[in-house]
N, C-alpha and C positions, 0 to 999 in steps of 0.2 A: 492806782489812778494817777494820772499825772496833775502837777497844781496848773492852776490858770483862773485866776480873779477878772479876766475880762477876756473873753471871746472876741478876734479880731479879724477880718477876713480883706487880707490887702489887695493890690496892685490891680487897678485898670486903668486903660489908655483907651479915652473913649477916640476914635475916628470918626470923622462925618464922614458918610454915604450918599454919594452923588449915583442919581439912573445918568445913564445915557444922554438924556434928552436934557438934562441939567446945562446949563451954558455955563462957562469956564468962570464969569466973573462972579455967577449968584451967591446968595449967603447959604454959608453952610445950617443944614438946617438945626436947632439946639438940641444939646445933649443930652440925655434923659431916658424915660421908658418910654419904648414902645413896642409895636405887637412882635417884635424879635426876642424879647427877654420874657417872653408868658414862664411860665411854668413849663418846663417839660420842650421846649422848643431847641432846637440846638445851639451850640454857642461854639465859638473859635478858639479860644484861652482858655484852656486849665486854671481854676481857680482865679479869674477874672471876679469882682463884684461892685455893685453896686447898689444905691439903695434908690427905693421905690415910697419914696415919703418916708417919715421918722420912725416907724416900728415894723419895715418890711424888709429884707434885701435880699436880692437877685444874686445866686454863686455858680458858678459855672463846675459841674462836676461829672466824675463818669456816673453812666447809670449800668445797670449789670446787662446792658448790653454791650459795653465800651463806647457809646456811644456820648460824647461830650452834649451835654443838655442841661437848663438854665434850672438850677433849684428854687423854690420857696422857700429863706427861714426868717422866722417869726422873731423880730428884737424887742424882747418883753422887758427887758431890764430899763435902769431910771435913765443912761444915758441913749436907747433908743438907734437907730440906725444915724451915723455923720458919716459924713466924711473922712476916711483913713488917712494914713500915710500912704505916696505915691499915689494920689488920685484914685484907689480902694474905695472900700467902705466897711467900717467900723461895723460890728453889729454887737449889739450890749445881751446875751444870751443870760445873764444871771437870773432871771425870775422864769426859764424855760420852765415848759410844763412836760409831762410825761408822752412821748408820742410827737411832738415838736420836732420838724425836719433839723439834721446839721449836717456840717459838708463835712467828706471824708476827712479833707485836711485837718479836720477836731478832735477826728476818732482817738479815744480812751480820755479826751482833758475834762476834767470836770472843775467843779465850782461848790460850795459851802451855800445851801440858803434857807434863810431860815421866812415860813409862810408867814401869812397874817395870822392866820391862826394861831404862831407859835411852835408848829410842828419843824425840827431839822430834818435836814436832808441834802447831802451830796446829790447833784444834779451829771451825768455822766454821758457824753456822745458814745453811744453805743450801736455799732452798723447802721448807722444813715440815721437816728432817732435818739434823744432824747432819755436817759432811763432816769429813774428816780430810787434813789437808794433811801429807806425812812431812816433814819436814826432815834436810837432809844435815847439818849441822852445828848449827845452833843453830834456835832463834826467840827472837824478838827484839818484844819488847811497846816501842813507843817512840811521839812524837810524830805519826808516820805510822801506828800502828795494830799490829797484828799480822800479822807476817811471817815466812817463812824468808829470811833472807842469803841472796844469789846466794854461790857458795865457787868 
């Protein structure tokens, strides 16, 4: 598994969208979500994101139709969805749950977490989702990646 302590999904250049009937000098209208970035809608940029308030963000990914379309994933972790580098967006994946969408750009990174409960567990983007590996004793983030100890 590869290390990665914080899930980060960069680079969008948002454009304002003028109809037709828009006159040249009006305000562009602000940035943000709307009914273009749903879930499942198409999108233009590979790997474009953004966020949809502080524990949501919008990724632009293929789906297995090749078909570029705006992802749901869930930013559970303490820093929550902000703002990235290059106008992106940040998305804090560390408290992901098992079945939680990720974008292919993740595929195999995982992360070290440990429950309220106390339980560890290596958390792993695995085909498009979330897996959860338990670990009996520890995990272990080091030079090899993220792991459970053989015990």
């Amino acid at each position: 598994m590869k290390r990665s302590p914080l899930f980060a999904a960069l680079a969008l250049c948002l454009v304002g969208c003028y109809s037709e009937s828009t006159p040249p000098d009006a305000a562009a209208p602000p940035p943000g979500p709307d009914a273009s970035h749903n879930q499942g809608m198409p999108c233009d940029r590979l790997n474009d994101s953004l966020c949809e308030g502080n524990r949501l963000m919008m990724w632009c990914d293929l789906a297995a139709t090749g078909q570029k379309i705006w992802l749901q994933v869930s930013c559970r972790g303490p820093s929550g969805c902000a703002p990235g580098q290059d106008g992106g967006a940040a998305c804090d994946l560390n408290h992901a749950l098992e079945g939680d969408v990720c974008p292919s750009a993740l595929e195999g990174q995982a992360v070290c977490y440990v429950t309220d409960a106390g339980l560890k567990q290596a958390l792993q983007c695995y085909q498009g989702f979330m897996a959860v590996h338990h670990c009996v004793t520890d995990c272990v983030s080091d030079d090899a990646g993220v792991h459970c100890p053989a015990t």
